[in-house]
C-alpha positions as CSV (number, residue, x, y, z in Angstrom):
1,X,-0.1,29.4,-4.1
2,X,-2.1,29.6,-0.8
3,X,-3.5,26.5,0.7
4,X,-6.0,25.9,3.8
5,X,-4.6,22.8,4.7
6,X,-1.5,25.0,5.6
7,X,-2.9,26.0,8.6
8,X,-3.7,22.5,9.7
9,X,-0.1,21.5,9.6
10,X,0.9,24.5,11.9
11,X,-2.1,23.0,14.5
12,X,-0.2,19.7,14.1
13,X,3.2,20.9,14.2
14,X,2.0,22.8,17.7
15,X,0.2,19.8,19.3
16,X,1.8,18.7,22.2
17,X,-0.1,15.1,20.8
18,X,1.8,15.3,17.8
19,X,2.0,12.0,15.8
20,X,3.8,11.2,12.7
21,X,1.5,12.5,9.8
22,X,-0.1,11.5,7.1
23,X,-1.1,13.4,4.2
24,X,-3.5,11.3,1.5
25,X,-5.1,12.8,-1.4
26,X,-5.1,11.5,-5.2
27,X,-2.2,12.2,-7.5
28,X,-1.3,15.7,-8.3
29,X,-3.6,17.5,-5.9
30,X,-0.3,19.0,-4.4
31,X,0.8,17.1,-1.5
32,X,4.7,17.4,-2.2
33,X,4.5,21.3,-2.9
34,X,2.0,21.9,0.4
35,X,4.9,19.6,2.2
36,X,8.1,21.1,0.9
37,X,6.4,24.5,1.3
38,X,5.6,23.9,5.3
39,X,9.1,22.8,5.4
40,X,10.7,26.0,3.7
41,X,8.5,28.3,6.2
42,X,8.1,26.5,9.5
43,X,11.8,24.6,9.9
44,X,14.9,25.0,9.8
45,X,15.8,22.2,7.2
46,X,13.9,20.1,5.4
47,X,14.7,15.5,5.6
48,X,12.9,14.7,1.9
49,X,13.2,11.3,1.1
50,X,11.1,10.1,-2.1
51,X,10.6,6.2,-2.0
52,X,9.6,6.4,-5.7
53,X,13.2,7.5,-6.6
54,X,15.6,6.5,-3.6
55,X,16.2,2.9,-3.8
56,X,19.1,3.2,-1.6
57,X,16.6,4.6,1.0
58,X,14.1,1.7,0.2
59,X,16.7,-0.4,1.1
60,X,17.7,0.8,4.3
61,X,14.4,0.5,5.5
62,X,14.7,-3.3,4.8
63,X,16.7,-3.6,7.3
64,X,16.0,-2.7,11.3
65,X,13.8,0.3,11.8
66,X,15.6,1.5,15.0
67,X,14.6,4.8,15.0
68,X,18.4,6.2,15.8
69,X,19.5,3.4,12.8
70,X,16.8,5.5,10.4
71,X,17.6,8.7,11.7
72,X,21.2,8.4,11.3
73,X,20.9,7.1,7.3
74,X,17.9,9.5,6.9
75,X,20.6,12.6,7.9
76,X,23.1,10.6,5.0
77,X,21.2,11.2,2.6
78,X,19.9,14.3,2.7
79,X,23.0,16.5,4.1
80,X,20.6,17.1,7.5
81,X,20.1,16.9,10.8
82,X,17.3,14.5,11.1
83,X,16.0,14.0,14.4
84,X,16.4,17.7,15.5
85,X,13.1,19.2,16.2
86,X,13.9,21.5,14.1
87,X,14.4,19.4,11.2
88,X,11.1,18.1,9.4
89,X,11.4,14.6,8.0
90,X,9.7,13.6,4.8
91,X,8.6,10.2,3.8
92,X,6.9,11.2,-0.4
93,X,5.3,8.2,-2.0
94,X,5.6,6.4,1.3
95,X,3.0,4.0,-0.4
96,X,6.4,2.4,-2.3
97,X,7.9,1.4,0.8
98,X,5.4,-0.6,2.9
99,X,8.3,-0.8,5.7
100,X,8.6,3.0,6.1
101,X,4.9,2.7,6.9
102,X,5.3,0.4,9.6
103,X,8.3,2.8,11.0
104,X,6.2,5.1,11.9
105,X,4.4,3.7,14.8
106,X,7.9,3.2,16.2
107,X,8.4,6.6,15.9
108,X,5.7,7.7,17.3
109,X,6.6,5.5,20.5
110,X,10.1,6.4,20.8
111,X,10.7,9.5,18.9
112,X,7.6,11.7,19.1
113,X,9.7,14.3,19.3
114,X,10.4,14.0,16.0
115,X,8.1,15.7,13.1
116,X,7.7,13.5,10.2
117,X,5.1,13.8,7.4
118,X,4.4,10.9,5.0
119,X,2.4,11.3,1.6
120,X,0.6,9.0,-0.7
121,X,-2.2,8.1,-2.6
122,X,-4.8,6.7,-0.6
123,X,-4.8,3.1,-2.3
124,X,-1.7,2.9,-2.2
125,X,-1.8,3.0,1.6
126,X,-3.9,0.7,1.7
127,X,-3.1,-1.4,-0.6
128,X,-0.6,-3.1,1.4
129,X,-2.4,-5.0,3.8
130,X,0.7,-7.5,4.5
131,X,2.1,-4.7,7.0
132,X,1.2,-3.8,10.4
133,X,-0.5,-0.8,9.9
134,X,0.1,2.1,12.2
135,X,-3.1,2.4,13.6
136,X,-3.8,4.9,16.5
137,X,-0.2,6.0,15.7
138,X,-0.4,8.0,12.9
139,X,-2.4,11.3,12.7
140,X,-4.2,12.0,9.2
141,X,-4.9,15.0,6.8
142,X,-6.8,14.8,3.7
143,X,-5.8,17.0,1.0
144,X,-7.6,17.9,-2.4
145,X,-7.7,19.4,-5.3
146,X,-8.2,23.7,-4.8
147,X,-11.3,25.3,-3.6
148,X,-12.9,27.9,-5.2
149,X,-11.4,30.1,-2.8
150,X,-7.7,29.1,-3.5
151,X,-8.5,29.1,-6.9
152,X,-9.1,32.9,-6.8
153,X,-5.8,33.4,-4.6
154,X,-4.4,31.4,-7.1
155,X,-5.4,33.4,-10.5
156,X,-4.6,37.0,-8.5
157,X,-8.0,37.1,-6.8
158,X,-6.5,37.4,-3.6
159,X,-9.3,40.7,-2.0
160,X,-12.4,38.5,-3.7
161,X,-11.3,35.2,-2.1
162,X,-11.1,37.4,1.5
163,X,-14.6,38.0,0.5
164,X,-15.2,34.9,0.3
165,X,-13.6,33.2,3.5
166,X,-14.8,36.2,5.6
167,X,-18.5,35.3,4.6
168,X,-19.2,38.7,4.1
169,X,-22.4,38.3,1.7
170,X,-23.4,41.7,2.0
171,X,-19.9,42.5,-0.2
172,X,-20.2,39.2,-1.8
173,X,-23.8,40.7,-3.0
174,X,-22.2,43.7,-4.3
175,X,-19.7,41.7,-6.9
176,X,-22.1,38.8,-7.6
177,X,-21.4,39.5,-11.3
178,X,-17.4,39.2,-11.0
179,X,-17.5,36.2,-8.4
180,X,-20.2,34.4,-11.1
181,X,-17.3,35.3,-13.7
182,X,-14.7,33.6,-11.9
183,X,-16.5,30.6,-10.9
184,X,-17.7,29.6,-14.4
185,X,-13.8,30.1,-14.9
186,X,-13.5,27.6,-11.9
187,X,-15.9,24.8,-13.3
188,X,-13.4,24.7,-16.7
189,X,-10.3,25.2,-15.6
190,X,-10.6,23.1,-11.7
191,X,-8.7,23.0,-8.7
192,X,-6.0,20.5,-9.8
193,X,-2.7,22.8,-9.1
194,X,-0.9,22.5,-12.3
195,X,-4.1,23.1,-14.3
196,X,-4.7,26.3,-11.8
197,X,-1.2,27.4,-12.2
198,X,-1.0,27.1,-16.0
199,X,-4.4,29.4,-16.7
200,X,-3.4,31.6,-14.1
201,X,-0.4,32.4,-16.0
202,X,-2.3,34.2,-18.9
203,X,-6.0,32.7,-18.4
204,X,-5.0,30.5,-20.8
205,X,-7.8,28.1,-21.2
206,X,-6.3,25.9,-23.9
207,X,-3.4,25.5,-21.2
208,X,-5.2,24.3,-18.7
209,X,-6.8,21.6,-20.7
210,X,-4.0,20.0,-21.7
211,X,-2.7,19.8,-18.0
212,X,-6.0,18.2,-17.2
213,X,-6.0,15.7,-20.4
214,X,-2.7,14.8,-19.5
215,X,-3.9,14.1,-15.7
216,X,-7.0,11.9,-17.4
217,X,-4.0,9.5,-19.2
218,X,-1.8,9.4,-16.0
219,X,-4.6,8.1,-14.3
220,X,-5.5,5.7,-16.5
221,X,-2.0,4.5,-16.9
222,X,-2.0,4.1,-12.9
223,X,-4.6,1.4,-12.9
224,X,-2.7,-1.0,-14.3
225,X,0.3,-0.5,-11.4
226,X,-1.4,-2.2,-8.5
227,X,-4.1,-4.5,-10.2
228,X,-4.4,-7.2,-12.8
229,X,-4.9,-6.5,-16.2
230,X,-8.9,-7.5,-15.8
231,X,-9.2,-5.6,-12.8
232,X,-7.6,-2.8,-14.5
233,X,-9.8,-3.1,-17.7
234,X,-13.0,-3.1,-15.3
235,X,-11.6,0.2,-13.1
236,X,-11.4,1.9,-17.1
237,X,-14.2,1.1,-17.9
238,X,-16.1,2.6,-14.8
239,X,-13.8,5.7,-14.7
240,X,-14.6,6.5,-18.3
241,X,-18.5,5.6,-18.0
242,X,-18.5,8.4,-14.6
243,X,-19.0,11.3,-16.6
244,X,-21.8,9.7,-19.2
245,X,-23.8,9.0,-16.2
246,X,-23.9,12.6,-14.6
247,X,-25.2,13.8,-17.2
248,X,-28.3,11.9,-17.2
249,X,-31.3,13.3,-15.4
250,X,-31.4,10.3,-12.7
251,X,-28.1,10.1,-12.0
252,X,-28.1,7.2,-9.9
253,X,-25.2,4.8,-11.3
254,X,-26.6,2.3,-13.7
255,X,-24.1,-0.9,-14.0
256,X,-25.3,-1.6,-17.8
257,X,-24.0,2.3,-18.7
258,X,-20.8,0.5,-18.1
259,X,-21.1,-2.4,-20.1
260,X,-24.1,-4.1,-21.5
261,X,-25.5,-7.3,-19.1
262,X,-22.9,-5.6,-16.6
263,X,-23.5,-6.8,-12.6
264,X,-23.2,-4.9,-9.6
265,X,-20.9,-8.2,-8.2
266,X,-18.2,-7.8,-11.5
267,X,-17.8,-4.1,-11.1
268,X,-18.3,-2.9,-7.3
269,X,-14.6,-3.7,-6.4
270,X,-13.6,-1.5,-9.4
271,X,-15.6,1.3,-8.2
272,X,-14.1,0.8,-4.4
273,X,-10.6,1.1,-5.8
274,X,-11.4,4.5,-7.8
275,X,-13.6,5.7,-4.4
276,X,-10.0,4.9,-2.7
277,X,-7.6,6.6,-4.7
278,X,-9.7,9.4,-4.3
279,X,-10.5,9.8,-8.2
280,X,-14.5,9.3,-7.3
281,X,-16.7,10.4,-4.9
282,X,-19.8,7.4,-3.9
283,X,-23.0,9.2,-2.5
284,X,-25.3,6.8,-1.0
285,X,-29.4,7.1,-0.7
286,X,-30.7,7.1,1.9
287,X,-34.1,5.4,2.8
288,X,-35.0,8.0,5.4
289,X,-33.5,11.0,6.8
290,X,-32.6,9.9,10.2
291,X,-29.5,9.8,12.5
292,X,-27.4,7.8,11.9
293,X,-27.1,8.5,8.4
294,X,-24.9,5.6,7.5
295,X,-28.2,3.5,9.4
296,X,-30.3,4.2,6.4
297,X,-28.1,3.3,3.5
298,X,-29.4,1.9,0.3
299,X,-26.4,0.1,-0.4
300,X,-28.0,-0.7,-3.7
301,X,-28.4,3.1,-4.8
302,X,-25.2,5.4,-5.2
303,X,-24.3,8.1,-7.4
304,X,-20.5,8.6,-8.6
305,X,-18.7,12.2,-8.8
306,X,-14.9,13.2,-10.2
307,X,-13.0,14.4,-7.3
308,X,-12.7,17.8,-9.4
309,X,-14.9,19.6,-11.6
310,X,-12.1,20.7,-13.8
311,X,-11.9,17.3,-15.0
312,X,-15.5,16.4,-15.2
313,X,-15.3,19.0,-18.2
314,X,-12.2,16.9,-19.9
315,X,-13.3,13.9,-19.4
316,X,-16.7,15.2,-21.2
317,X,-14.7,16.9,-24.0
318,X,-16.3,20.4,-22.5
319,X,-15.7,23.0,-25.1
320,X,-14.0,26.4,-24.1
321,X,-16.5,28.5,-25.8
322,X,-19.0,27.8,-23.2
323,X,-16.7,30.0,-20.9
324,X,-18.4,33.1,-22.9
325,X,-21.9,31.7,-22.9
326,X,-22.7,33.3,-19.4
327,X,-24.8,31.2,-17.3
328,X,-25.2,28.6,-20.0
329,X,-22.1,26.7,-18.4
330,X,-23.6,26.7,-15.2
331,X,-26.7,24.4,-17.2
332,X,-24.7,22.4,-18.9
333,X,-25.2,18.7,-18.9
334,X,-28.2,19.3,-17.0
335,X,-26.3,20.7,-14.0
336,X,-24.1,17.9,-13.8
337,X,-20.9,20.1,-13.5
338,X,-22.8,22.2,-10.4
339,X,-23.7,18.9,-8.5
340,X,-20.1,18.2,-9.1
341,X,-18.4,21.2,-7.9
342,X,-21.0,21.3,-4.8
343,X,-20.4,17.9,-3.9
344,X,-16.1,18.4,-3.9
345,X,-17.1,21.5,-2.1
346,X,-18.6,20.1,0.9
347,X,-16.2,17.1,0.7
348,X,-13.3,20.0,0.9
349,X,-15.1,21.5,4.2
350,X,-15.4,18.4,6.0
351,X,-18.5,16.3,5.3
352,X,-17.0,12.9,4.7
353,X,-20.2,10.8,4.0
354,X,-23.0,13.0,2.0
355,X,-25.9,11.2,1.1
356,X,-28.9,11.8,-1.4
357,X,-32.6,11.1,-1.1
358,X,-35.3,10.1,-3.9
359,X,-39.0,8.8,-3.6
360,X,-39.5,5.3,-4.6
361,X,-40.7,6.7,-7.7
362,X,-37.6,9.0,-8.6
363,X,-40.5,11.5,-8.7
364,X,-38.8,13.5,-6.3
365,X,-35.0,14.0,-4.9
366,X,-32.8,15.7,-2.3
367,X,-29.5,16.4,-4.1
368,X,-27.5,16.2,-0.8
369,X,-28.0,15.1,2.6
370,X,-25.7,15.4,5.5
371,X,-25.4,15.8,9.1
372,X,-23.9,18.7,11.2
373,X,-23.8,18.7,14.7
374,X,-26.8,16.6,15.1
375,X,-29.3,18.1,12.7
376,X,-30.0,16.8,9.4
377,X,-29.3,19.5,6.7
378,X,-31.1,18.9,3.4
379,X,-29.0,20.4,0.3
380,X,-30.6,21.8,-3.0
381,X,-28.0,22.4,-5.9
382,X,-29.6,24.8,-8.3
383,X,-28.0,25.5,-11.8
384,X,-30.8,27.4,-13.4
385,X,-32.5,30.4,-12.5
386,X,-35.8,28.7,-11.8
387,X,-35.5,28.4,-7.8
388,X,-38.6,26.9,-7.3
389,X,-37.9,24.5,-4.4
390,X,-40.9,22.2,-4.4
391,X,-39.2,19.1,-3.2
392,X,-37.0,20.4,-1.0
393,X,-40.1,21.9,1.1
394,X,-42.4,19.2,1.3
395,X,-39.2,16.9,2.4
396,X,-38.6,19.6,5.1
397,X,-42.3,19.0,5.9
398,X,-42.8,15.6,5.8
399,X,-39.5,14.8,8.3
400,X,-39.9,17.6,10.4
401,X,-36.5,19.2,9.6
402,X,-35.7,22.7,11.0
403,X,-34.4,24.0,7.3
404,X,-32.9,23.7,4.4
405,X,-30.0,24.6,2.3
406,X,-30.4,25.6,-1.1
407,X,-27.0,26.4,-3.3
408,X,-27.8,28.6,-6.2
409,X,-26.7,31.3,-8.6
410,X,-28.9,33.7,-6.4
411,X,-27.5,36.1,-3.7
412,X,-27.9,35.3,0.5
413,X,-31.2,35.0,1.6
414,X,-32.9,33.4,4.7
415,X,-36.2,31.9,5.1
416,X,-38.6,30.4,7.9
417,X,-37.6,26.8,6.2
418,X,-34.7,27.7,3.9
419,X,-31.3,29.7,3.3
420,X,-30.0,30.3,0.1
421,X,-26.3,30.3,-0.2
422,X,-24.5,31.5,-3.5
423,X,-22.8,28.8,-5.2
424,X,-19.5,30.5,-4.9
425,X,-20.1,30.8,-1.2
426,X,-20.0,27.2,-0.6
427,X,-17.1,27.3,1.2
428,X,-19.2,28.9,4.0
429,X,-20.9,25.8,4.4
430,X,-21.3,23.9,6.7
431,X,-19.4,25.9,9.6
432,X,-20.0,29.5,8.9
433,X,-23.7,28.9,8.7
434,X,-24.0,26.1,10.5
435,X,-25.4,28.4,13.7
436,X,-28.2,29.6,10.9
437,X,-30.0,25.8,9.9
């Protein structure tokens, strides 16, 4: 399985900056295979330590974290030669051992020659705020769940995802039909590896579901592990009223979807815990579109998105047969699986804070809004044929933006206030085009 974020650990492993690293992401979006892979290819052994099983490793970092001290019990236990450059040390579900954490800015200070990688959930990072925290001593890298693009490498796609990444929408043009196939496949099956890996098998849809329903209860059983039993009742109760709420036609986040009488002050700290394990996406309104962004926050007004499409559609009880209703999958739940898959899109490429706009009325709205080297780029996510874009360009008139971006179903196309991206293009967005807006 091929994975972008591949090429950002051979920029890190080639930095003469190089600090220990960091790799977050929610459970099973790959983070041990993507480490144990670079390992395999890029070294000449592999240190792997797993804090979730090791307790005799747990232990030793109880002790003094001397960096020859760690080095020398790291080597012990996995029949290596830790602290050759050669040698890549691993630190899995480093979010169990708050002290291996800590170690880390002591390598960095003493041992930079040393390449060590660390993974774990994001809350579990920071959940332990007891620790000093290795801050400016760590480097970062954010992995997710499979692009649209891996996804097609991943199911034997391999000359369409080239396509794809090569931005070539003259050829993208010519197989519209096939790539629209393969991303309605996309919006069932995901970009969660395991449900990938088990459709790609036989495009076996039923298979894939399972992996994903099985993902839905492993999550839920995680939010007991690190909260009270009422924190973790309020975190399930949000988590399961996510997908309800996208599929209403204002789908700002109502409080009462999740419980009747329910108050933003009971259930915000639930939703913060699920934005920080990565299982939700929060996209803010904005008031006005001006720089910065973040300036113009309704804090009040948010809209909540699964951190993959995949499981959107399980967590909705999604039916396969809607695979062979052609573009009826692309409309179903009122677009609510597009707007997904287009905001975990341009989360993938880069765009950390994405905001939406709405008139005071909700008369009109701006699916998306983000910022890209200093211009304001207005998104519209379109599901259905119907491309009319009235909103979008009487927004772009109002604020006196240079252009828009519309994501659709329909093939490349530029316009004195607009370009129109294919949906399964969106990985071009927002560097490939970014010299276009």
């Amino acid at each position: 399985m091929d994975r972008i974020a591949m090429a950002k650990l051979e920029l890190w492993a080639s930095s003469s900056n190089r600090k220990p690293l960091i790799i977050q992401g929610a459970r099973q979006v790959g983070k041990t295979w993507l480490i144990q892979e670079f390992g395999r290819t890029h070294f000449h052994q592999t240190a792997y330590i797993s804090f979730m099983d090791d307790e005799n490793m747990r232990a030793v970092f109880e002790g003094s974290l001397d960096c020859h001290r760690l080095l020398q019990a790291i080597s012990l236990a996995t029949n290596t030669d830790a602290g050759n450059s050669d040698v890549l040390v691993v630190f899995d579900e480093i979010q169990e051992c708050p002290r291996a954490l800590m170690s880390l800015k002591m390598f960095c200070e003493t041992r930079p020659d040393v390449p060590i990688v660390a993974a774990g959930s994001p809350l579990g990072v920071a959940m332990h705020q007891d620790i000093s925290y290795p801050v400016g001593k760590v480097d970062y890298l954010d992995l997710f769940p499979l692009t649209f693009s891996e996804f097609l490498r991943g199911t034997g796609d391999a000359k369409l995802a080239d396509v794809v990444d090569a931005a070539d929408f003259d050829m993208m043009t010519a197989f519209s039909e096939m790539l629209t196939d393969k991303l309605r496949f996309y919006y069932f099956v995901g970009g969660m590896p395991e449900a990938v890996t088990a459709f790609g098998r036989e495009a076996n849809f039923d298979a894939a579901r399972t992996v994903q329903e099985r993902l839905l209860r492993d999550y839920e059983q995680d939010f007991s592990k690190h909260t009270s039993p009422e924190m973790a009742e309020k975190i399930r109760l949000v988590w399961q009223s996510a997908p309800g709420q996208l599929t209403r036609e204002n789908k700002k986040f109502i409080y009462s979807a999740v419980r009747t009488g329910a108050r933003a002050r009971s259930y915000e700290e639930a939703i913060q815990w699920l934005v920080d394990a990565g299982l939700l996406i929060r996209v803010r309104r904005i008031k006005k579109p001006a720089l910065p962004l973040a300036g113009y926050e309704d804090k009040d007004a948010f809209k909540l998105y699964l951190l993959d499409v995949g499981l959107l559609g399980a967590a909705s009880n999604l039916d396969k047969s809607t695979i062979v209703k052609q573009n009826h999958l692309f409309t179903e739940f009122k677009g609510s699986l597009t707007e997904n898959f287009a905001c975990q899109s341009l989360q993938t490429n880069g765009i950390k804070n994405l905001h939406y706009w709405s008139s005071k009325n909700s008369s009109a709205e701006i699916d998306f809004i983000y910022d890209y080297a200093g211009e304001i780029v207005p998104v519209e996510v379109k599901a259905e044929e119907n491309l009319r874009s009235k909103s979008l360009h009487s927004f772009i008139d109002s604020y006196h933006l240079k252009r828009g971006l519309r994501l659709s179903l329909r093939g490349y196309r530029e316009q004195d206030w607009l370009i129109n991206v294919p949906l399964y293009a969106v990985g071009t967005v927002p560097q490939k085009i970014a010299d276009r807006l």
